[in-house]
Residue frames relative to the residue before (quaternion, step in Angstrom):
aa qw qx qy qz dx dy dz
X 1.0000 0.0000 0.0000 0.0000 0.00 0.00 0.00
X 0.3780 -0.7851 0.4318 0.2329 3.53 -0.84 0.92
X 0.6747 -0.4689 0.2712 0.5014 3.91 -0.97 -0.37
X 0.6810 0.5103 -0.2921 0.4365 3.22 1.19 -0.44
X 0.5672 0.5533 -0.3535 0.4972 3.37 1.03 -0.87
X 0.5890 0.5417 -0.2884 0.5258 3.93 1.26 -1.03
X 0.6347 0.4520 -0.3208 0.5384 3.77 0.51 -0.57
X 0.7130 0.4038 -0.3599 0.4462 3.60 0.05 -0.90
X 0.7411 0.3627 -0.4081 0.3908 3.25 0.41 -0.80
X 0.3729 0.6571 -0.4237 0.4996 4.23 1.06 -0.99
X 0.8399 0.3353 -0.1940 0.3801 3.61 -0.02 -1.63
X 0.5803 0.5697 -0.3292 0.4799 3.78 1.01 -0.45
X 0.7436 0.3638 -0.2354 0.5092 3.54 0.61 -1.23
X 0.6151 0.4794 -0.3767 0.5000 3.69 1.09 0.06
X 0.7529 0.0988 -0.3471 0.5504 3.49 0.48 -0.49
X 0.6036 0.4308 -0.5311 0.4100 3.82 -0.04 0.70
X 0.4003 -0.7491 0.4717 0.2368 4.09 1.58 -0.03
X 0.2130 0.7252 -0.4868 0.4378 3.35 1.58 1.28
X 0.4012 -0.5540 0.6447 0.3411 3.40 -1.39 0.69
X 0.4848 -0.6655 0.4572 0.3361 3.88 -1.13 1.14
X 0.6352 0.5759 -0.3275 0.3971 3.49 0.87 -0.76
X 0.7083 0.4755 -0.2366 0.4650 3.38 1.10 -0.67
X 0.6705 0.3393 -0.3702 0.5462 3.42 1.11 0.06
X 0.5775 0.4379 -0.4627 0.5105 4.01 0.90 0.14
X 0.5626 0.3824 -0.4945 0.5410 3.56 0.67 0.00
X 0.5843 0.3771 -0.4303 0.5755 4.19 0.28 -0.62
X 0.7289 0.4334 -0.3802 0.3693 4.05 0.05 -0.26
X 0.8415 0.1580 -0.4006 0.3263 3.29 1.22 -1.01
X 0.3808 0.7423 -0.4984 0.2359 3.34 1.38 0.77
X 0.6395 0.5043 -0.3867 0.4326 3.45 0.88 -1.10
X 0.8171 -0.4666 0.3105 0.1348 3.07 -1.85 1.17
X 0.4628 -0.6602 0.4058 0.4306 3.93 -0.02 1.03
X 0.7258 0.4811 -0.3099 0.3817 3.61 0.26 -0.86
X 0.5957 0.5248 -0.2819 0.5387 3.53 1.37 -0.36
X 0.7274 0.5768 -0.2822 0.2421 3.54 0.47 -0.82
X 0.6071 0.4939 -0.3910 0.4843 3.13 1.49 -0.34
X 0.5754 0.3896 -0.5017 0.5151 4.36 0.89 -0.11
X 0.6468 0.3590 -0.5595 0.3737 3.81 0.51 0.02
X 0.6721 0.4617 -0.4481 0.3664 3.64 0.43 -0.45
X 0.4204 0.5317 -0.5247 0.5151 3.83 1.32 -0.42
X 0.6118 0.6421 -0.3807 0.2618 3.85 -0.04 -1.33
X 0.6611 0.6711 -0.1053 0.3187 2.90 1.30 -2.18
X 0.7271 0.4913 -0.0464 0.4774 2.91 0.85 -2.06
X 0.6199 0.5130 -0.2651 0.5314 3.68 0.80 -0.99
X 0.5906 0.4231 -0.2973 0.6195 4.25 0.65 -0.53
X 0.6099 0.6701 -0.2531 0.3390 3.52 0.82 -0.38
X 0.7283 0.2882 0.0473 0.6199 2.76 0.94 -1.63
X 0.5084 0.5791 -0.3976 0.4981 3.57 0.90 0.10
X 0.6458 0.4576 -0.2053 0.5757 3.57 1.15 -1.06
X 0.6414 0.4989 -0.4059 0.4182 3.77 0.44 -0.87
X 0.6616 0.5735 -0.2935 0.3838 3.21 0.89 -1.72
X 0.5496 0.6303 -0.3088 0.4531 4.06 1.05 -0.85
X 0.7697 0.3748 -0.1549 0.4931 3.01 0.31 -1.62
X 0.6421 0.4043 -0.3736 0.5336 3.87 0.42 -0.53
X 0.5434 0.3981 -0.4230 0.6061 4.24 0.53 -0.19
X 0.0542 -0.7423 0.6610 -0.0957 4.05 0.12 0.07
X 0.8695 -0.0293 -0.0005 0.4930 3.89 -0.43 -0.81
X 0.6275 0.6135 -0.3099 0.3659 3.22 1.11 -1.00
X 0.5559 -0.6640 0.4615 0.1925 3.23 -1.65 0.58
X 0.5849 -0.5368 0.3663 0.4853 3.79 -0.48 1.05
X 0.6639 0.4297 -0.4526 0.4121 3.90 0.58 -0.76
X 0.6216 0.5841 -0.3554 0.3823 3.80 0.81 -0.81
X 0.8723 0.3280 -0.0673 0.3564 2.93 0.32 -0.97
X 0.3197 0.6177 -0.4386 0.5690 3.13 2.04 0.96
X 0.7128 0.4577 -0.3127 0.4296 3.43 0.89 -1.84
X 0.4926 0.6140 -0.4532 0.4184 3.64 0.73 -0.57
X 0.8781 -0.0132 -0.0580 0.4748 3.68 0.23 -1.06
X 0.6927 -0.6825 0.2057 0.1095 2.94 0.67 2.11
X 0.6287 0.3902 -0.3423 0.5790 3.69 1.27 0.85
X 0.7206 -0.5266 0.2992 0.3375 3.14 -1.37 1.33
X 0.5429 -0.6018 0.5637 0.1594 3.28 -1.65 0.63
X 0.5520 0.4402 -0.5228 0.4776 3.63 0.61 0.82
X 0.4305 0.7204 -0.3084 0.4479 2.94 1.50 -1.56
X 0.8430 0.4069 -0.1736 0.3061 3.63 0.02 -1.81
X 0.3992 0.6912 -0.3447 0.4941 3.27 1.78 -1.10
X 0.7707 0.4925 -0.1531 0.3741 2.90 -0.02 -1.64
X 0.7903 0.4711 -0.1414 0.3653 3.54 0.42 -0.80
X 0.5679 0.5611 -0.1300 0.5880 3.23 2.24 -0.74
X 0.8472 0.0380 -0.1399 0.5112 3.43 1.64 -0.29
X 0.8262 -0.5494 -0.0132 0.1243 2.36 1.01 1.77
X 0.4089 0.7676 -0.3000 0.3920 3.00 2.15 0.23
X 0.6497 0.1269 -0.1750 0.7288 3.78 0.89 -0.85
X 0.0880 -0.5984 0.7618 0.2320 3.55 -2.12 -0.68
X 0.4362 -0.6311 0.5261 0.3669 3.40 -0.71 1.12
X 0.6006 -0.6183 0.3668 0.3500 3.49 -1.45 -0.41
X 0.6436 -0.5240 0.2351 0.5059 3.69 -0.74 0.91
X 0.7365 0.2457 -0.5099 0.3703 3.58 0.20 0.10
X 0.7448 0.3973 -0.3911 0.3666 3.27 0.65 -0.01
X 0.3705 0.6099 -0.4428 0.5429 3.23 1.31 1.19
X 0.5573 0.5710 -0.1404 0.5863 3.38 1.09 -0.84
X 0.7781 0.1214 -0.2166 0.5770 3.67 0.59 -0.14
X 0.6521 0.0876 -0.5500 0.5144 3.81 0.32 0.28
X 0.3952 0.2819 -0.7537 0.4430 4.14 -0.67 1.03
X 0.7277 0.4001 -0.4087 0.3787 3.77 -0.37 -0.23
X 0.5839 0.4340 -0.2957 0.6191 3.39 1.07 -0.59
X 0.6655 0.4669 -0.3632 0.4552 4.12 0.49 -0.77
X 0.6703 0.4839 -0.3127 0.4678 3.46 1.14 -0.57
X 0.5504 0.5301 -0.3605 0.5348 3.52 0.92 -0.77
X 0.7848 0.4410 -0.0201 0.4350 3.61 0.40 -0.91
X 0.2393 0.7518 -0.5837 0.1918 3.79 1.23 0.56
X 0.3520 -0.6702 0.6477 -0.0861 3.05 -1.81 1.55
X 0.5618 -0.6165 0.4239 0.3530 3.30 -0.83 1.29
X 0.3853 -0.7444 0.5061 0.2033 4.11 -0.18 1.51
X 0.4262 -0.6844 0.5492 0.2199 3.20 -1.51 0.49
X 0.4363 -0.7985 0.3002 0.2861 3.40 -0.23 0.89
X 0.1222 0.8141 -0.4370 0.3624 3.18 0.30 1.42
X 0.2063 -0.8571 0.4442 0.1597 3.97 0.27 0.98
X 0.6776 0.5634 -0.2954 0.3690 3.04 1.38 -0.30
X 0.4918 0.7862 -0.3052 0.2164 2.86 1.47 -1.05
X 0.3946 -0.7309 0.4375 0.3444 4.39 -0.53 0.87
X 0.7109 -0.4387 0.5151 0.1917 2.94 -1.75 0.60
X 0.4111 -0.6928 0.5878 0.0749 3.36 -0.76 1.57
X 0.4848 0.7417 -0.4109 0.2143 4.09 0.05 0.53
């Protein structure tokens, strides 16, 4: 299992209040060919959450114009309906980093990286 495949799962069983062990045993049960749409799932709830927490005060329209793509688009992406593709994930977290937003105060809240 790679580092990422380890994160997604860590980050799922935390915001769903899953024992972690109990969801790597549900990961390495499920069928190889399956495991990569659960880690897409994973990753995509991810970035839906980052994308929240980095918009902090701002208004879904703001914080669309910031990373230069329509506001349904962003809607959409903030709750989790589409996920752009990993490279274009990879450049707006660079862009989200370039572009810190006053944070909601939330301890839980993931790591922009």
């Amino acid at each position: 299992m790679n580092a990422e495949a380890v994160r997604a799962l860590r980050h799922y069983a935390r915001a769903t209040g899953q024992d972690e062990r109990k969801v790597r045993r549900l990961y390495d049960r499920t069928p190889k060919n399956h495991r990569e749409a659960m880690l897409v799932d994973m990753r995509a709830s991810m970035f839906s959450e980052e994308l929240f927490h980095w918009r902090g005060e701002l208004t879904q329209k703001e914080a669309a114009d910031i990373l230069d793509t329509p506001l349904q688009t962003y809607r959409n992406w903030e709750q989790g309906e589409n996920t752009p593709n990993r490279h274009a994930v990879k450049l707006l977290r660079q862009i989200m980093q370039q572009n810190p937003q006053k944070r909601r105060k939330d301890p839980n809240a993931p790591a922009i990286n």
